[in-house]
C-alpha positions as CSV (number, residue, x, y, z in Angstrom):
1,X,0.0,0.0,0.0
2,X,1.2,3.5,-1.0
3,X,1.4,6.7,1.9
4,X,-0.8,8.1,0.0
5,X,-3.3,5.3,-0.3
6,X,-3.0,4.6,3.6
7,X,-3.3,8.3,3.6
8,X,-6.6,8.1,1.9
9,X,-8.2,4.8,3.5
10,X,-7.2,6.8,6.7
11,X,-9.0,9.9,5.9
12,X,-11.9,7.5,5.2
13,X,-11.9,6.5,8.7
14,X,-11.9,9.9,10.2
15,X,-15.2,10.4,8.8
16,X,-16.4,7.4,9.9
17,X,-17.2,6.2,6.6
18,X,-15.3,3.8,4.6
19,X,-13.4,4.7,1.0
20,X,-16.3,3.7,-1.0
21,X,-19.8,3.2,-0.7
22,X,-20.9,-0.2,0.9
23,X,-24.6,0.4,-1.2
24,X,-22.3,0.5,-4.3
25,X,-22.5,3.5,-6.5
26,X,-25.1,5.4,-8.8
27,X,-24.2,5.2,-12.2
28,X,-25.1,9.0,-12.2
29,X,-22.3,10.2,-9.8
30,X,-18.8,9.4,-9.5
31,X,-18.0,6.8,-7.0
32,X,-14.5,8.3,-6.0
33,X,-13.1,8.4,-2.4
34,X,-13.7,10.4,0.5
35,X,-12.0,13.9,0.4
36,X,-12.5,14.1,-3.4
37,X,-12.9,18.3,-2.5
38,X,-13.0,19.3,-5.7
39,X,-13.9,23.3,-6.7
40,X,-17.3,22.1,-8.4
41,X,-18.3,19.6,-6.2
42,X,-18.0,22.2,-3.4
43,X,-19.7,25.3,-5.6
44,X,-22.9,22.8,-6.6
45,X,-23.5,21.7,-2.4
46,X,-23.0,25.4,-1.6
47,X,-25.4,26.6,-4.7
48,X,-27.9,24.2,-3.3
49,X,-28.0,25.7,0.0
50,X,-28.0,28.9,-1.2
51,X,-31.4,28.9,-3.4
52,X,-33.2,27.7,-0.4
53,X,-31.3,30.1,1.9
54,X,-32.2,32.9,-0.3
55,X,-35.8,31.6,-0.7
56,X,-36.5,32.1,3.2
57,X,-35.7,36.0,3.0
58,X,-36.1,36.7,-0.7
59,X,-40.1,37.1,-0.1
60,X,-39.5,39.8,2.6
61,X,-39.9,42.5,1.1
62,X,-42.1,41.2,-1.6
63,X,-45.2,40.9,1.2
64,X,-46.6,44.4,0.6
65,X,-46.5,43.6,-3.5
66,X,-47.9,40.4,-2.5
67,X,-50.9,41.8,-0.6
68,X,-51.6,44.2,-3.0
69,X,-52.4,41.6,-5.7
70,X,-53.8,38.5,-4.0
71,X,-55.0,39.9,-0.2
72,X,-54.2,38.7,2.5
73,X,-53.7,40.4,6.4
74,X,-50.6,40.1,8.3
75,X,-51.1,36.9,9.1
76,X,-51.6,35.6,6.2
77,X,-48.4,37.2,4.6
78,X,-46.7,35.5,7.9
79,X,-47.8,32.3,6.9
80,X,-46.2,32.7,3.3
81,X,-43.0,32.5,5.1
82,X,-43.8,30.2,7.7
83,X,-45.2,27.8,5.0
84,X,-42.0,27.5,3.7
85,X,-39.6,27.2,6.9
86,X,-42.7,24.9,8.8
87,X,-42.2,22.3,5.5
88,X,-38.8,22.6,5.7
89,X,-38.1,21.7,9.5
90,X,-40.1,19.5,10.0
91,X,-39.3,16.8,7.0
92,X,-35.7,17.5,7.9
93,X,-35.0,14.8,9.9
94,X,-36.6,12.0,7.9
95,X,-34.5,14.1,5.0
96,X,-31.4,13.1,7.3
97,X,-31.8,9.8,8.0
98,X,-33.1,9.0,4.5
99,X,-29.3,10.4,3.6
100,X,-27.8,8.4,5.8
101,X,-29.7,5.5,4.2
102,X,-30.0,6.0,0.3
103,X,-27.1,7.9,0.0
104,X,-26.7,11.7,0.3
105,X,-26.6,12.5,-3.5
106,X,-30.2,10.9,-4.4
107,X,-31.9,12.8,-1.8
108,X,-30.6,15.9,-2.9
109,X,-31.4,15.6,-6.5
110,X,-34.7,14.5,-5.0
111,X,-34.8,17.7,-2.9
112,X,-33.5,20.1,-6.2
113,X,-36.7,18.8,-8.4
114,X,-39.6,19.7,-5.5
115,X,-37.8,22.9,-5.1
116,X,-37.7,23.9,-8.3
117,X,-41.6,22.6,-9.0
118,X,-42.7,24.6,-5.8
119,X,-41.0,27.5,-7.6
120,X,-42.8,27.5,-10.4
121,X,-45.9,26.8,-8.6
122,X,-45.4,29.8,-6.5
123,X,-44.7,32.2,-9.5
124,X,-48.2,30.9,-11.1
125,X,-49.9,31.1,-7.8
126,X,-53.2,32.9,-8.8
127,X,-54.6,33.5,-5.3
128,X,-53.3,33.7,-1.6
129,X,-53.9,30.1,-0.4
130,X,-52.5,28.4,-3.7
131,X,-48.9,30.5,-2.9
132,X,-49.1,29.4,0.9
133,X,-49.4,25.7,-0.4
134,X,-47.1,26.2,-3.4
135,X,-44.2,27.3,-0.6
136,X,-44.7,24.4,1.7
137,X,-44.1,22.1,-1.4
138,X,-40.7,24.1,-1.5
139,X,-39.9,23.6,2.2
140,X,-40.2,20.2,1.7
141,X,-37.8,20.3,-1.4
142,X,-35.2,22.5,0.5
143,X,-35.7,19.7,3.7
144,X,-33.9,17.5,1.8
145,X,-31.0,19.5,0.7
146,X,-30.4,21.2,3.9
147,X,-29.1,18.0,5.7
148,X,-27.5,16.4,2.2
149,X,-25.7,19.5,1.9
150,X,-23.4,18.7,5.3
151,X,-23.3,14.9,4.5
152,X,-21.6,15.4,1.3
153,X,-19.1,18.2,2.6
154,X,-18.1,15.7,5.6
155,X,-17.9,13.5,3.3
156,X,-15.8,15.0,0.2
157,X,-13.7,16.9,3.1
158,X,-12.5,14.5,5.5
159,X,-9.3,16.3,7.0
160,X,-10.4,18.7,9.8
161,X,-9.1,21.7,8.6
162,X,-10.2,21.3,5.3
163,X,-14.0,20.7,6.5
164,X,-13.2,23.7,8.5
165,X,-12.6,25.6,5.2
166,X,-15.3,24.4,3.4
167,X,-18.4,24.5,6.3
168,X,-17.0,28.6,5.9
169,X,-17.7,28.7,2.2
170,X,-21.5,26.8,2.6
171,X,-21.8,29.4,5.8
172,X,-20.7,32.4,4.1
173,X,-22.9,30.9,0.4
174,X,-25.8,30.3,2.8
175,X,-25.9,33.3,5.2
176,X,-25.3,35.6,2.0
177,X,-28.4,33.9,0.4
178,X,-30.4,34.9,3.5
179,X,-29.4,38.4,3.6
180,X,-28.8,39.0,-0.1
181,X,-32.4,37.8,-0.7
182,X,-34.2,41.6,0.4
183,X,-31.8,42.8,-1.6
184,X,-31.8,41.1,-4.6
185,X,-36.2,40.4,-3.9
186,X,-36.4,44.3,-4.2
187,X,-34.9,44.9,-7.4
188,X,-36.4,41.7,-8.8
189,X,-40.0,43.4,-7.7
190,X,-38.9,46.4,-8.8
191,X,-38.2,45.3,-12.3
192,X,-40.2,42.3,-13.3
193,X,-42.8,42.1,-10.5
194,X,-43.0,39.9,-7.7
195,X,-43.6,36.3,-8.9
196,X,-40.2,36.8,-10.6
197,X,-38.4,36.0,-7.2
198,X,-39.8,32.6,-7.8
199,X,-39.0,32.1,-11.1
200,X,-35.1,32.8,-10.8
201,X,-34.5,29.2,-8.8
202,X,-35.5,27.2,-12.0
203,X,-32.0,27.9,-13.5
204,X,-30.3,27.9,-10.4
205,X,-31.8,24.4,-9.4
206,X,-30.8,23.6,-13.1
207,X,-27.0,24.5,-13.0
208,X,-26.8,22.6,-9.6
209,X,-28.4,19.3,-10.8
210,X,-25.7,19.6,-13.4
211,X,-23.0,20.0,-11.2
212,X,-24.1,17.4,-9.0
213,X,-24.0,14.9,-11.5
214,X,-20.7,15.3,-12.8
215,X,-18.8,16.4,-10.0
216,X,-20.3,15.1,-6.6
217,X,-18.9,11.3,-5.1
218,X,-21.7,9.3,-3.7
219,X,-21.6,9.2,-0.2
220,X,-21.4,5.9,2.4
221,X,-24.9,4.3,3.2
222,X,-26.9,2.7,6.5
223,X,-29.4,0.8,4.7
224,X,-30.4,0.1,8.0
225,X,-31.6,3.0,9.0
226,X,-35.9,3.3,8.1
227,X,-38.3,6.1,8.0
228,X,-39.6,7.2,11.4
229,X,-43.6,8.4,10.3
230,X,-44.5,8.6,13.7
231,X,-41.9,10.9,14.9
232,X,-42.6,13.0,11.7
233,X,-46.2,13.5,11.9
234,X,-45.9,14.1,15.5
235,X,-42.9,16.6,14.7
236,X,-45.3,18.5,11.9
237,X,-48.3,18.6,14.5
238,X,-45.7,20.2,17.3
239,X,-44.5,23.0,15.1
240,X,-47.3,23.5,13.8
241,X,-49.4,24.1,16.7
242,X,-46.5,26.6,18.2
243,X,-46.8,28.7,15.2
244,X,-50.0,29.0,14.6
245,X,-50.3,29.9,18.4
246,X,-47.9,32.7,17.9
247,X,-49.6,34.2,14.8
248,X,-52.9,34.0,16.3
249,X,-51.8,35.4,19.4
250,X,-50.8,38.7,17.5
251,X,-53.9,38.6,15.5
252,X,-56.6,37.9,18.6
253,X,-54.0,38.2,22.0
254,X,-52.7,35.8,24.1
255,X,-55.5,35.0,26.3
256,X,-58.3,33.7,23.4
257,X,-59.1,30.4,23.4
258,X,-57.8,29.6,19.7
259,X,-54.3,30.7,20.9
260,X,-54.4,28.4,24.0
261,X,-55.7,25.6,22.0
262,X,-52.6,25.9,19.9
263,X,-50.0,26.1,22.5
264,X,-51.5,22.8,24.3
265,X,-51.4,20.9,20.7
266,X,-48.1,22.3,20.1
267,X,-46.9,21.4,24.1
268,X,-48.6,17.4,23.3
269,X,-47.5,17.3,19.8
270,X,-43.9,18.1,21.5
271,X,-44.4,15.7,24.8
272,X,-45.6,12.8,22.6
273,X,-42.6,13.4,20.1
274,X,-40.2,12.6,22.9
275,X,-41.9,9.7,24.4
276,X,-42.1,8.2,20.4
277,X,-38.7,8.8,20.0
278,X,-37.8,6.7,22.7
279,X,-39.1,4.0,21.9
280,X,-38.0,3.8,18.0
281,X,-35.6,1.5,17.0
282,X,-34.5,3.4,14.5
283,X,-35.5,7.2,15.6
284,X,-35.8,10.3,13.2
285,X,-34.0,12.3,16.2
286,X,-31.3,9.8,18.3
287,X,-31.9,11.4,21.8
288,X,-28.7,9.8,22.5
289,X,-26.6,12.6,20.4
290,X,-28.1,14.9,23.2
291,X,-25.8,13.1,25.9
292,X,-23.0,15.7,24.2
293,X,-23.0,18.8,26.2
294,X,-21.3,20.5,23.4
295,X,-23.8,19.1,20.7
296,X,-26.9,20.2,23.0
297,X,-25.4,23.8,23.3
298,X,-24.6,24.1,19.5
299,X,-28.0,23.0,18.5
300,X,-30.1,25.6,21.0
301,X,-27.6,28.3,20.0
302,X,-29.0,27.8,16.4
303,X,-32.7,27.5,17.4
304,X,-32.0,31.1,18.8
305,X,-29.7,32.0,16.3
306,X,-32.9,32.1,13.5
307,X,-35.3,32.8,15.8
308,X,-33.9,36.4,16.1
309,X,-32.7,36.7,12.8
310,X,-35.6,35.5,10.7
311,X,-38.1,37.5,12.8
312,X,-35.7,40.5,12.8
313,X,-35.3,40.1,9.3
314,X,-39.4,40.6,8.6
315,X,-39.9,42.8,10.9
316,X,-37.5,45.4,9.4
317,X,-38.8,44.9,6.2
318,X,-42.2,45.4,6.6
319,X,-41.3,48.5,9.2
320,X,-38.9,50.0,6.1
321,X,-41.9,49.7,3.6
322,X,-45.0,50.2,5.8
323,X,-43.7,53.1,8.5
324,X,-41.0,54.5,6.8
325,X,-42.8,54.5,3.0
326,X,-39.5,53.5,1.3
327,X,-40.2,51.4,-2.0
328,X,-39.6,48.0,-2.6
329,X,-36.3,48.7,-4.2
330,X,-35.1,51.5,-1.6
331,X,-35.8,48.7,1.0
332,X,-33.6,45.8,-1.3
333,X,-30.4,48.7,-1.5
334,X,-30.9,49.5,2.4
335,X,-30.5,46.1,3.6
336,X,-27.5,45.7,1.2
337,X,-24.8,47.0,3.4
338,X,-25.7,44.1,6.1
339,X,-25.7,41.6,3.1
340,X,-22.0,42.6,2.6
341,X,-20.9,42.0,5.8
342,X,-22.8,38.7,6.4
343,X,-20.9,36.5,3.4
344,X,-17.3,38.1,4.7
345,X,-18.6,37.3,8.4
346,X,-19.2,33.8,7.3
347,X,-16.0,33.2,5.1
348,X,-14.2,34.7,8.1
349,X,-15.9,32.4,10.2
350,X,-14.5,29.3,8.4
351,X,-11.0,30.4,8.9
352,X,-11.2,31.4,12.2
353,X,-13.4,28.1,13.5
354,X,-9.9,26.2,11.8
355,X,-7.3,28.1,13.5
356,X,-8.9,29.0,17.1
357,X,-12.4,26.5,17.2
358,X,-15.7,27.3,17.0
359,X,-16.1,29.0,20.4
360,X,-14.6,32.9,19.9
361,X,-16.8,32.9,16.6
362,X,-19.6,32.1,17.7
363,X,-19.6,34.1,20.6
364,X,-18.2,37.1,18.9
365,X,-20.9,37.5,16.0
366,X,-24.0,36.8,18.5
367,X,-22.5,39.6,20.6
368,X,-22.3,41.6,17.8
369,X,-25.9,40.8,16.6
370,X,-27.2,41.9,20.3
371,X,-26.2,44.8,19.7
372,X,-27.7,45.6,16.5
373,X,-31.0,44.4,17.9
374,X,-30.8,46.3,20.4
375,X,-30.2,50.0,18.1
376,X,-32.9,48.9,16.1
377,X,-35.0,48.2,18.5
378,X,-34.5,51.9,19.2
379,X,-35.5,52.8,15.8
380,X,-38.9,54.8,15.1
381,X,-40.8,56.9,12.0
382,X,-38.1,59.4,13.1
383,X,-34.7,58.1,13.2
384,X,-32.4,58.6,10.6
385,X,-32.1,55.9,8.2
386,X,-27.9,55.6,9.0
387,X,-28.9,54.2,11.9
388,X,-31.2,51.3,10.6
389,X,-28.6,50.7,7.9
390,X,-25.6,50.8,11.3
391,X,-28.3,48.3,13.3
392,X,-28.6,46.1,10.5
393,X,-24.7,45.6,9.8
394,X,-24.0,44.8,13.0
395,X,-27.3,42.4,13.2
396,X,-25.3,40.7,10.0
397,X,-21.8,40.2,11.9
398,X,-24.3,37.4,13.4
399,X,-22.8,35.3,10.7
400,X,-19.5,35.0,12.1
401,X,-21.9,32.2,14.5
402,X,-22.9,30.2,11.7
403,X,-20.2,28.3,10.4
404,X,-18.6,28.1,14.1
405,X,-21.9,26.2,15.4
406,X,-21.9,24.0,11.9
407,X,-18.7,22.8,13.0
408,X,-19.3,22.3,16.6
409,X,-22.3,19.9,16.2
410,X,-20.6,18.0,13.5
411,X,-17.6,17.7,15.5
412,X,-19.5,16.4,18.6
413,X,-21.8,13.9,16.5
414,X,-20.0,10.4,16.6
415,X,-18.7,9.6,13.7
416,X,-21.3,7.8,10.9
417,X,-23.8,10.1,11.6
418,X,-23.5,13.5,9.6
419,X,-26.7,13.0,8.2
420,X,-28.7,13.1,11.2
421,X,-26.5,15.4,13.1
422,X,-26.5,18.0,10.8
423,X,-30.5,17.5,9.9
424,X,-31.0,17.9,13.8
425,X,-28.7,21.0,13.7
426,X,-31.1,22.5,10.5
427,X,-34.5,21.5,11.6
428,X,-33.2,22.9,15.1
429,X,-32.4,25.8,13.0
430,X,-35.8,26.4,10.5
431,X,-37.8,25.3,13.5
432,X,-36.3,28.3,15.2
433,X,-36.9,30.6,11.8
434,X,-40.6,29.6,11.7
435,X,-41.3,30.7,15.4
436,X,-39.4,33.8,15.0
437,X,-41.1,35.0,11.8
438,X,-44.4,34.3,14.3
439,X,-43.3,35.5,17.1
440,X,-41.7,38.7,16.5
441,X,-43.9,39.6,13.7
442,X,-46.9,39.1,16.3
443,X,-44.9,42.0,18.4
444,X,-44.7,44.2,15.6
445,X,-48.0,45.7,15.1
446,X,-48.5,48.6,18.3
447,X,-51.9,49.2,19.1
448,X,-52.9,52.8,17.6
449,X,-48.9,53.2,16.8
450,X,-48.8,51.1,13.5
451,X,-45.9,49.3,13.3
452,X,-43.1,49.3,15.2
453,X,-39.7,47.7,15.7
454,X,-39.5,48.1,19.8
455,X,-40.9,45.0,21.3
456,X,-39.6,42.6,18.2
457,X,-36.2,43.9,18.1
458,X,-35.7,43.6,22.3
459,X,-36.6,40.5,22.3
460,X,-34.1,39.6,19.7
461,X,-31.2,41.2,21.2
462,X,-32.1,39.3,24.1
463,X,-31.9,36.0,22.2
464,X,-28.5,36.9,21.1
465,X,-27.4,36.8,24.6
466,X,-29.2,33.8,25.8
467,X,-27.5,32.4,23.1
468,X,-24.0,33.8,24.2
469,X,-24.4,32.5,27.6
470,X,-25.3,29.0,25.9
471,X,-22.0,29.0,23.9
472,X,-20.0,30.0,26.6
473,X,-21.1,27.2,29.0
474,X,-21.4,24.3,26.7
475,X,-19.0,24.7,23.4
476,X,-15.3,23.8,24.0
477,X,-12.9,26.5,24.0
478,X,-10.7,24.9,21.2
479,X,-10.1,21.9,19.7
């Protein structure tokens, strides 16, 4: 055997995962060994997760052009987003473990074609109702490619540092599609009206499906791993019922009767999840990777993480547009600054996770984001817009968390099971996105004061430090 071919077979074994696939390899994918790393391989995982990135925040600032053309109150507009990020956490799991089974490469492709048909759907969506459906058969699309997207990095970048590099490119590829999306939704509007923000995946899911073919190794498989429906419908009925509480609750209060029902299905949709879970064989969510201090930590750090950001994210939006009277476009070139600073934040993040850990990183960029939250939370029809714009940028510099966390729950997941891990870590992630869009966008309407940023935006700043507090106690200091 050659050094670098026990190089290579040792590589394999790092990741937990041996030099070729025991399920034997699609025809349609090259069945080359771990660590393949290749430019393309890397740029069509990282253009996946950036077309459903971008589609969480890319409809933003399209809600008032929405509205105006097919209704709809506030609630309604928050359950075009939530539609979306609801579909998507909750199928993530079963996503994951379907990865871990099948191989990561199918799913994905799987996940690239319901995107891209949920797309279209949505930019031929003749009424309110048929785009809210139209986006959950989108979430369900970008379900799968969240959690394929970290299986097939771990996989083509077994070496440490190297995964270190790459989980900063997906971050930074990622976090740019979620803040370049008001930006880039605006002048879409702008120009060619609002279904075009749909419309613009279909090429984008095109290029990636070719890339993926050509350039992508298939992954290791567990054909023993098997669908959990129980723990999935259960899952879907939890979220559900949390979200619709919080929408409702800024609709009718906190008190009605149709908000309490839907925090008690969302608390036994939730209780009965974790008693099912126990008792699977073969669980969507192994409670067992919760034993791992640093994985716990990680994972609620990214619940909070979008949480504040996603509900931040609408809530300025709709504040820019429907307080401040700026146009769709204005809005988009506003925002731009933070969209800047959140891809460097991210690509910075990779480096720095590699040379110091994922600790200072994280901790640095959710300090950072409390801090914006709490200028803009300041904000009103008065304030100058330099200071929305200031708020925002440092709300962005939240990135520098991403990648950090990325690497932290990946490097406390026991080897063999990236899929799940990192399909915990995302629907831990969107399920936080979902309540955030319905909780803080139930704060932002002020009784006789319109809208206003004040009780959203504190409550997201302190998020951010709940979440320092979290990092600080439970992720290791380096590697």
């Amino acid at each position: 055997m050659t050094h670098d071919t026990r190089h290579r077979a040792a590589a394999g074994r790092r990741d937990g995962s041996p030099a070729t696939s025991p399920g034997g390899a699609d025809p349609g994918y090259q069945a080359g060994r771990p660590g393949h790393g290749s430019a393309p391989a890397l740029i069509s995982v990282c253009l996946g997760f950036f077309v459903i990135q971008l589609d969480v925040t890319i409809v933003n600032v399209a809600l008032p052009a929405i509205q105006r053309e097919v209704g709809g109150s506030l609630s309604g507009l928050q359950w075009v987003i939530d539609a979306y990020t609801l579909a998507l956490a909750s199928i993530m799991l079963t996503a994951g473990s379907a990865a871990d089974r099948v191989g990561a490469p199918r799913v994905f492709l799987l996940g690239l074609t319901a995107f891209a048909a949920g797309s279209a759907a949505c930019a031929a969506a003749p009424a309110l109702g048929v785009l809210i459906a139209a986006r959950a058969v989108q979430g369900l699309g970008a379900s799968a490619l969240l959690p394929c997207s970290l299986a097939l990095l771990v996989h083509q970048f077994p070496d440490p540092r190297a995964r270190a590099h790459a989980l900063g490119v997906w971050g930074g590829m990622g976090s740019l599609g979620v803040a370049l999306g008001p930006v880039l939704g605006g002048v879409l509007v702008a120009l060619a009206g609002w279904r075009s923000i749909f419309l613009v995946n279909v090429p984008i899911c095109a290029l990636t499906v070719f890339l993926l073919r050509r350039h992508v190794t298939e992954s290791p498989r567990n054909p023993e791993r098997h669908a959990d429906l129980t723990g999935t419908a259960l899952g879907i009925v939890s979220l559900a019922g949390f979200t619709g509480a919080f929408i409702t609750a800024g609709q009718r209060g906190w008190l009605t009767p149709v908000t309490g029902a839907l925090l008690a299905v969302g608390a036994a949709g939730a209780v009965l999840f974790v008693l099912a879970e126990r008792r699977q064989d073969s669980p969507m969510l192994p409670l067992a990777l919760f034993r791992s201090r640093e994985f716990s930590g990680a994972t609620g750090v990214g619940v909070l993480f979008n949480l504040c950001l996603y509900g931040a994210l609408i809530c300025l939006s709709l504040f820019l547009q429907q307080s401040l009277h700026e146009s769709v476009l204005a809005t988009g070139l506003l925002l731009l600054p933070m969209s800047v600073v959140v891809g460097v934040g991210s690509l910075a993040s990779g480096r720095l996770t590699g040379r110091f850990g994922p600790r200072p990183p994280m901790i640095a960029g959710l300090i950072l984001a409390a801090a914006g939250a709490a200028l803009l939370a300041t904000a009103g029809t008065a304030t100058p817009l330099a200071l929305l714009v200031g708020g925002s940028v440092l709300l962005g510099m939240v990135s520098l968390a991403m990648p950090a966390m990325t690497a932290a729950v990946v490097g406390a997941a026991e080897p063999g099971h990236a899929g799940v891990a990192s399909g915990v870590l995302n629907a831990a992630r969107q399920s936080g996105g979902a309540l955030g869009v319905a909780l803080l966008g139930s704060m932002l309407a002020s009784p006789g004061h319109g809208l206003s940023l004040h009780a959203p935006l504190t409550v997201a700043a302190a998020g951010y430090l709940i979440a320092v507090a979290l990092a600080w106690i439970t992720v290791r200091p380096s590697r």
